[in-house]
Biotite code that builds the C-alpha atoms (Angstrom):
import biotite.structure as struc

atoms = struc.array([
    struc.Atom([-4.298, 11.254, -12.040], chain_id="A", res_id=1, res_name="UNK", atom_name="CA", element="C"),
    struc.Atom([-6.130, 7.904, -10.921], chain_id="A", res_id=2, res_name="UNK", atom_name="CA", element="C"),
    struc.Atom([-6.131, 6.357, -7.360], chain_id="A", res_id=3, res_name="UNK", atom_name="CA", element="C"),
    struc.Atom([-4.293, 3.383, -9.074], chain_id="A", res_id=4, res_name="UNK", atom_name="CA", element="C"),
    struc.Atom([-1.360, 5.787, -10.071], chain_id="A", res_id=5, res_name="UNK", atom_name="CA", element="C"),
    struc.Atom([-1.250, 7.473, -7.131], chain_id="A", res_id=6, res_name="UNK", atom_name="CA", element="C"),
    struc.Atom([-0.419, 3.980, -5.273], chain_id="A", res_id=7, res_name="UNK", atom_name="CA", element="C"),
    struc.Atom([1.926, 3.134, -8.200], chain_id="A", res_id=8, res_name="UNK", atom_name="CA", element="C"),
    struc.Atom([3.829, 6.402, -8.043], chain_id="A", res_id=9, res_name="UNK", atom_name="CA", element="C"),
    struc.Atom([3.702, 6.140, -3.965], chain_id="A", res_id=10, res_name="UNK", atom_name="CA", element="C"),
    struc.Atom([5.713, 2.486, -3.746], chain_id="A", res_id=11, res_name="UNK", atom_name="CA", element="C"),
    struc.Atom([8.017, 3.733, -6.482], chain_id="A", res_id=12, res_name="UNK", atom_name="CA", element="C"),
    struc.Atom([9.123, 6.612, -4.874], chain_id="A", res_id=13, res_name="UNK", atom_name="CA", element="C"),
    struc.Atom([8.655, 4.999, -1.739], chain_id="A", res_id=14, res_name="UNK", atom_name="CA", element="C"),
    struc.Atom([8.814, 1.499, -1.742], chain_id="A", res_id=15, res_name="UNK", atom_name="CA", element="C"),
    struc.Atom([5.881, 0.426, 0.661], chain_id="A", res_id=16, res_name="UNK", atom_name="CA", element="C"),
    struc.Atom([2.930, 1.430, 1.304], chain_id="A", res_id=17, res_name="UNK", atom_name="CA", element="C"),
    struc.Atom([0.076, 1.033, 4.345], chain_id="A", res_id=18, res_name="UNK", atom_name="CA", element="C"),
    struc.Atom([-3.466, 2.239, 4.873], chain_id="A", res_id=19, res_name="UNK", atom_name="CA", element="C"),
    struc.Atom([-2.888, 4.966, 7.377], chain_id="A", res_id=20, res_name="UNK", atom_name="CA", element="C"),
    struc.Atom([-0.490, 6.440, 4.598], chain_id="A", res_id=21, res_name="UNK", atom_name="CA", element="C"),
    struc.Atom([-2.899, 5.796, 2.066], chain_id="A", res_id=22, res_name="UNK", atom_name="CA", element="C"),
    struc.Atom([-5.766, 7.676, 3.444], chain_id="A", res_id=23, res_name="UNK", atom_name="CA", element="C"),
    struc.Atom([-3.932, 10.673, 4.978], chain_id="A", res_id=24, res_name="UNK", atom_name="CA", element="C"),
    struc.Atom([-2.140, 11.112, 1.553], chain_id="A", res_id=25, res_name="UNK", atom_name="CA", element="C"),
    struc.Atom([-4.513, 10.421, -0.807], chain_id="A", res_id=26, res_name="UNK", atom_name="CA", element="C"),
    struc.Atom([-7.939, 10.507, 1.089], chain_id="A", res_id=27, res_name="UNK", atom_name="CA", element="C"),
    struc.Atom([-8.109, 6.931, -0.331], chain_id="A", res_id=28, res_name="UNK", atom_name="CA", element="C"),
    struc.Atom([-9.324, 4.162, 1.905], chain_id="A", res_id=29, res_name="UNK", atom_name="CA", element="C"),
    struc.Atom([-9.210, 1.246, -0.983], chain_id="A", res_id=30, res_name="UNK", atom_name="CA", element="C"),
    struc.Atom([-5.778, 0.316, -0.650], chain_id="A", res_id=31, res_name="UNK", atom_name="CA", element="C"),
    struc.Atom([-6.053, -3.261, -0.570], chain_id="A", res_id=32, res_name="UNK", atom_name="CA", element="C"),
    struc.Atom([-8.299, -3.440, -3.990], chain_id="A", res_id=33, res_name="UNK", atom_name="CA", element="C"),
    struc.Atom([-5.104, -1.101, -5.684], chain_id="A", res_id=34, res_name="UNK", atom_name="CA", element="C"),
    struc.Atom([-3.126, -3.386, -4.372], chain_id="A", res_id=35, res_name="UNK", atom_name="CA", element="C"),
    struc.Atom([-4.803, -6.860, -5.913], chain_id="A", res_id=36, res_name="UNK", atom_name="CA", element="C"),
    struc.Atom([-5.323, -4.636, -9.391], chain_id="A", res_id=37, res_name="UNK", atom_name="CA", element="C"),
    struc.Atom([-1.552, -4.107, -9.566], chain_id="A", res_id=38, res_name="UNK", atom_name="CA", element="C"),
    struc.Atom([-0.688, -7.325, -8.387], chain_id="A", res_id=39, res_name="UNK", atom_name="CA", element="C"),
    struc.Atom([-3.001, -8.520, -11.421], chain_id="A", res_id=40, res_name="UNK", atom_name="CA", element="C"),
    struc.Atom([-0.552, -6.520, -13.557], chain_id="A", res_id=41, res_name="UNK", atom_name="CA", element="C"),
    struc.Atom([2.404, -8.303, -12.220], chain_id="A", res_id=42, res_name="UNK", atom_name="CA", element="C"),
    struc.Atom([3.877, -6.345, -9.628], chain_id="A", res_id=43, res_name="UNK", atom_name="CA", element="C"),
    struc.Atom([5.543, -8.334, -6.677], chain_id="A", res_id=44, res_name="UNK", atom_name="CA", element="C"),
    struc.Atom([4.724, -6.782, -3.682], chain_id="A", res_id=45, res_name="UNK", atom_name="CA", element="C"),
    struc.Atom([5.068, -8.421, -0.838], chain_id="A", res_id=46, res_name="UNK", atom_name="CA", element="C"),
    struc.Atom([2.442, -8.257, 2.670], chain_id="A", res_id=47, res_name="UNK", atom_name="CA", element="C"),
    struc.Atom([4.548, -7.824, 5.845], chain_id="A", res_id=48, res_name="UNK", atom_name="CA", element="C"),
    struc.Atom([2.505, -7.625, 9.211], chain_id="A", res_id=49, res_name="UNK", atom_name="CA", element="C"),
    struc.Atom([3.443, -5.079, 12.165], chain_id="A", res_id=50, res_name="UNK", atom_name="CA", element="C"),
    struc.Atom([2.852, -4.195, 15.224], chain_id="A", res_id=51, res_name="UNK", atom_name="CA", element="C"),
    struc.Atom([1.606, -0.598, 16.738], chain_id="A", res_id=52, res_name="UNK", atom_name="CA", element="C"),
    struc.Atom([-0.310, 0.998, 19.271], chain_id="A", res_id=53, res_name="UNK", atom_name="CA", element="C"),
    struc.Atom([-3.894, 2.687, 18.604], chain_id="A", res_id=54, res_name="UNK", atom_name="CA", element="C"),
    struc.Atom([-5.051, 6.323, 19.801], chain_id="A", res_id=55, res_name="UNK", atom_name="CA", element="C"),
    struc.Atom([-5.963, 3.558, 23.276], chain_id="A", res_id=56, res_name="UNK", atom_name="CA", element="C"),
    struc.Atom([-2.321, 2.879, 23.813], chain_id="A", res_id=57, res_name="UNK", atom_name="CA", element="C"),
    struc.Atom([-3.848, -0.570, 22.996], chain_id="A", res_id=58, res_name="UNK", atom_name="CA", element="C"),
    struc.Atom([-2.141, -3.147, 20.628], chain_id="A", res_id=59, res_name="UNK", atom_name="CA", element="C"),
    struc.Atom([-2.843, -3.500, 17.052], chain_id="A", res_id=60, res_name="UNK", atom_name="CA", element="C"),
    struc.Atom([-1.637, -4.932, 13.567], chain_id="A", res_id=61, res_name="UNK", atom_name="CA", element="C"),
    struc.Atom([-1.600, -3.904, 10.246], chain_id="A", res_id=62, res_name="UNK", atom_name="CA", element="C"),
    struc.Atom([-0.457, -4.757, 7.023], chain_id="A", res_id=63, res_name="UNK", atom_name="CA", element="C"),
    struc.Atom([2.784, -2.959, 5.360], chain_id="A", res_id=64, res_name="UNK", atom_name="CA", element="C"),
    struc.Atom([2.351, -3.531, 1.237], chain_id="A", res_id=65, res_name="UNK", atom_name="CA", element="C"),
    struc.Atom([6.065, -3.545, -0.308], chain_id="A", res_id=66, res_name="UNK", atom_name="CA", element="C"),
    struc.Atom([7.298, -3.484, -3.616], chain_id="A", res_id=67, res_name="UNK", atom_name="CA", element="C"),
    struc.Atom([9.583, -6.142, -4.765], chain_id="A", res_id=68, res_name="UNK", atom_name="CA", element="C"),
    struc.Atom([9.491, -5.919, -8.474], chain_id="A", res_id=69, res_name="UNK", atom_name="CA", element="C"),
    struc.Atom([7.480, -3.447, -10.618], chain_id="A", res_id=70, res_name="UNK", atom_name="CA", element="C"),
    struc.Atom([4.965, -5.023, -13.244], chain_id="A", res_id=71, res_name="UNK", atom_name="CA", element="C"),
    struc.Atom([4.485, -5.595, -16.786], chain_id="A", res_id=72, res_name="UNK", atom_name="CA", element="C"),
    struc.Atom([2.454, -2.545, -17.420], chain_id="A", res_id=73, res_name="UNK", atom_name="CA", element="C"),
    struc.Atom([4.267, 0.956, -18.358], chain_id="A", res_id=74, res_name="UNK", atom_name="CA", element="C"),
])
């Protein structure tokens, strides 16, 4: 199985998707180019930004990918 299934597969049975997730489930740490490829193939998936804490206690962001509407491509 490709990366670029994995990711598909993930926000189906899913629904979203971040980069955290990505790499400690798939050992993948290209997320946001899966993301542009399928968005190429339109899927709608939408970019929400959150809020969290790093190992520091210390605030961070990162992005949240969610799937609106699966593409044209299966």
């Amino acid at each position: 199985m490709k990366h670029l299934d994995r990711i598909k597969r993930h926000l189906l049975d899913y629904g979203s998707i971040t980069q955290v997730e990505c790499a400690k489930e798939y050992g993948n740490y290209r997320l946001s180019e899966y993301i542009r490829q399928l968005r190429e193939l339109n899927w709608a998936i939408a970019s929400q930004w959150c809020k969290g804490k790093n190992r520091y206690d210390e605030d961070t962001h990162y992005v949240r990918y969610i799937l609106v509407k699966e593409g044209d491509d299966e």
